[in-house]
C-alpha positions in Angstrom: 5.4 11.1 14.7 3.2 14.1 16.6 4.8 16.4 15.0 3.9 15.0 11.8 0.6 14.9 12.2 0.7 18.6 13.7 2.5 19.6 10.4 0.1 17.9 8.4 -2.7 19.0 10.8 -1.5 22.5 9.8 -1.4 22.5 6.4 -4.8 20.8 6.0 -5.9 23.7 8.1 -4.5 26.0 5.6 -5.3 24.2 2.4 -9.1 23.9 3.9 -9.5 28.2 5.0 -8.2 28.8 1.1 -10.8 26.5 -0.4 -13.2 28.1 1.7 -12.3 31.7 0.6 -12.3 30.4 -2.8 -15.5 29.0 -2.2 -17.2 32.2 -0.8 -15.3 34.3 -3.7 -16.7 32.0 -6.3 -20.3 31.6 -4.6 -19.0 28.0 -5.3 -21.0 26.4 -1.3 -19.7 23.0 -2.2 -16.2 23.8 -1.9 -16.6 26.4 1.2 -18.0 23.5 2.5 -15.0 21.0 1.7 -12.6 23.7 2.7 -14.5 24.0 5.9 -14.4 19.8 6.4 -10.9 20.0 5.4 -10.3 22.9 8.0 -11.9 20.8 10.8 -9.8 17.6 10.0 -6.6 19.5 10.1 -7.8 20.6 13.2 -8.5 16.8 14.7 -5.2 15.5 13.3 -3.8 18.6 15.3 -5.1 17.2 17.8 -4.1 13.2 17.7 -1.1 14.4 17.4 -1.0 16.6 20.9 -3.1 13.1 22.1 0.0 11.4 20.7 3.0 13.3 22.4 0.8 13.1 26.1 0.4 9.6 25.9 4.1 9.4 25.1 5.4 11.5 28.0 2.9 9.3 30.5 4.3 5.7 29.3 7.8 7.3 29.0 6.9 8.2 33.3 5.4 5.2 34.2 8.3 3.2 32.9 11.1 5.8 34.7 8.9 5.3 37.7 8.5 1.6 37.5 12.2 1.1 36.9 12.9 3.3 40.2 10.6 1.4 42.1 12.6 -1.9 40.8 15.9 -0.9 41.8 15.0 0.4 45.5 13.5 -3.6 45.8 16.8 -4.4 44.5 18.5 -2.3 47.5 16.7 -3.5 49.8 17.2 -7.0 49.0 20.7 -6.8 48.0 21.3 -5.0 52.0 19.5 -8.1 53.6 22.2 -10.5 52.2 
């Protein structure tokens, strides 16, 4: 799903600079304006998306290390039958 949002991050990004030229071009400062808003939300979903993917890689750790800390109690256990 990150890389969704980066993809859509992206595009917004895009879609926002081109407004904003357009806007500038035109002398039109409402849409520079949108194009810059949409340029900065592209920019945040960019970034959920990077938020995503680390939060995803630290459960995806603490379960690996929680499951390894489960099985050495097993050992240990299982040696003082």
């Amino acid at each position: 799903m990150a890389f969704e949002d980066d993809v859509k991050g992206k595009v917004d990004q895009a879609s926002g600079k081109a407004k904003e030229v357009a806007g500038v071009v035109s002398d039109d400062e409402k849409l520079e304006a949108e194009g810059k808003a949409q340029g900065v939300a592209g920019k945040a979903r960019g970034a959920f998306g990077d938020a995503k993917d680390k939060a995803e890689e630290a459960a995806k750790n603490a379960k690996e290390k929680t499951e390894d800390a489960v099985d050495n109690l097993k050992s240990k256990f299982d040696k003082e039958k």
